[in-house]
N, C-alpha and C positions, 0 to 999 in steps of 0.2 A: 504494500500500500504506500509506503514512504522510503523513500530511500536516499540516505545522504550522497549529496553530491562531491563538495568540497567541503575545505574552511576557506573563508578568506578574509581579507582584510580590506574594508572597504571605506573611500573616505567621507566626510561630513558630508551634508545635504538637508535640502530645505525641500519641504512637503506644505499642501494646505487641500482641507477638505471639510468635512462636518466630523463633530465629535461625541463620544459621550465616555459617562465614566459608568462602568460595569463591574459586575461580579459572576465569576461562573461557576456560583452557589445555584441549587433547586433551575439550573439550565436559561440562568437570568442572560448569561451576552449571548445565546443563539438570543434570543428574542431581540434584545436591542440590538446587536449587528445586524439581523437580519432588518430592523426599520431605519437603519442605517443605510443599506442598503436600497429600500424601495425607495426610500427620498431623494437618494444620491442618484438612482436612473429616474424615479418618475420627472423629478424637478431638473433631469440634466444638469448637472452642479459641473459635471468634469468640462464642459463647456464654458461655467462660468468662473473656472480659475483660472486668474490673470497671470501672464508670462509662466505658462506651463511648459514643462520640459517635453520631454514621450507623450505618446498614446495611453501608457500601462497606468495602469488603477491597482493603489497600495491599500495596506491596513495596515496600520501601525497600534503596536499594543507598548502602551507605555505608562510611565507615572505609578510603575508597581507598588501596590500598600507593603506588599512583603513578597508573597510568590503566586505561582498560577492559582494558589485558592483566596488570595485577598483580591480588593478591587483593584482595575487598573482603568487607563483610559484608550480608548479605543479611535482611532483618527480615519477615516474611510473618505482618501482622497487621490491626490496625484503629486510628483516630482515636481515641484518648479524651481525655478532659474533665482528668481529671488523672492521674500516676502514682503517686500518694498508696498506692492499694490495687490495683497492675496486676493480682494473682492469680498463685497457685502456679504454680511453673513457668513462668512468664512472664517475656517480657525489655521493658524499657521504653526509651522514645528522645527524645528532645528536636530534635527538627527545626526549626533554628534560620529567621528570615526569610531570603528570596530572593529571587531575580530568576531565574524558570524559564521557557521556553519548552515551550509544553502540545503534542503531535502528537494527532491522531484517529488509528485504527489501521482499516482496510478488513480486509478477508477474515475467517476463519472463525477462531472464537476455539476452544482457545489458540492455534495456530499463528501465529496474527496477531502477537501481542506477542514472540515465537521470531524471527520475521523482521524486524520491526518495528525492534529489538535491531541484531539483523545490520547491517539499513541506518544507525543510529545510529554502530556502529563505524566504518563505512568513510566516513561523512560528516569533516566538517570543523567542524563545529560548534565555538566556544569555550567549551570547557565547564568547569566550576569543579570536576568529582568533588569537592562535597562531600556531599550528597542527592539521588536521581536517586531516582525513585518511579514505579512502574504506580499505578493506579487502576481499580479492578474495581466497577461499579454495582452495591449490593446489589439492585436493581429488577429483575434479569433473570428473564426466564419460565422458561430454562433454561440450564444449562451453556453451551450454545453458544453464544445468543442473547446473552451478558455484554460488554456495553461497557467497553473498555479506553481511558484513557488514559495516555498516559508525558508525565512531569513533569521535563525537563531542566534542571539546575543551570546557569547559566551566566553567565559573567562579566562 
């Protein structure tokens, strides 16, 4: 289902998109990511961020209370260039350099990156909670077809 790619080292970057703060207690961030989500295609948001970098559509989980079972915040947006003029209603990030290990994600998107999640909790991995990111191809033919991958923080 998940399988590590690399580690690598990647550097600083600025994001901006819609955000909320979650917990994935009683299966609370599927629900708010997933309205994270609807709003971000219904209302076209990736269209309304200003001096966007790519195509590709992130999530960013950050602002960790403690670990994958405290609250953190969740950013469901796009790369850009700077956050000079992110656009209304917009939130903006500074995603500091790291050292992430990339997974590819197998099966049928989204469920994939749902499961993908799950096996990340129960792993052992040392992980730094400080930016943990999906990565969504703007290239996909359709919905389904969208390659995902997870960007782990780690130590």
């Amino acid at each position: 289902m998940i399988t590590k790619i690399e580690t690598i080292e990647l550097p600083a970057f600025d994001a901006a998109g819609i955000a909320v703060r979650t917990t994935n207690q009683n299966g609370q961030s599927a629900k708010d990511i997933g309205a994270l989500w609807t709003r971000f295609m219904s209302e076209n948001l990736g269209a309304k961020i200003n001096d966007k970098a790519p195509a590709d559509i992130y999530c960013f989980y950050t602002d960790y209370e403690s670990d994958h079972t405290g609250h953190y915040t969740a950013l469901l947006g796009c790369k850009v260039n700077s956050l000079a003029h992110v656009g209304a209603g917009l939130s903006g990030i500074s995603v500091p350099a790291g050292k992430y290990d990339v997974y590819s994600l197998g099966g049928k998107f989204p469920e994939n990156v749902h499961l993908a999640w799950q096996e990340i909790w129960g792993g052992s991995t040392d992980r730094a909670y400080t930016f943990d990111f999906d990565l969504y191809s703007g290239n996909a033919k359709s919905f389904e077809e969208t390659e995902a991958k997870i960007y782990l923080a780690v130590k």
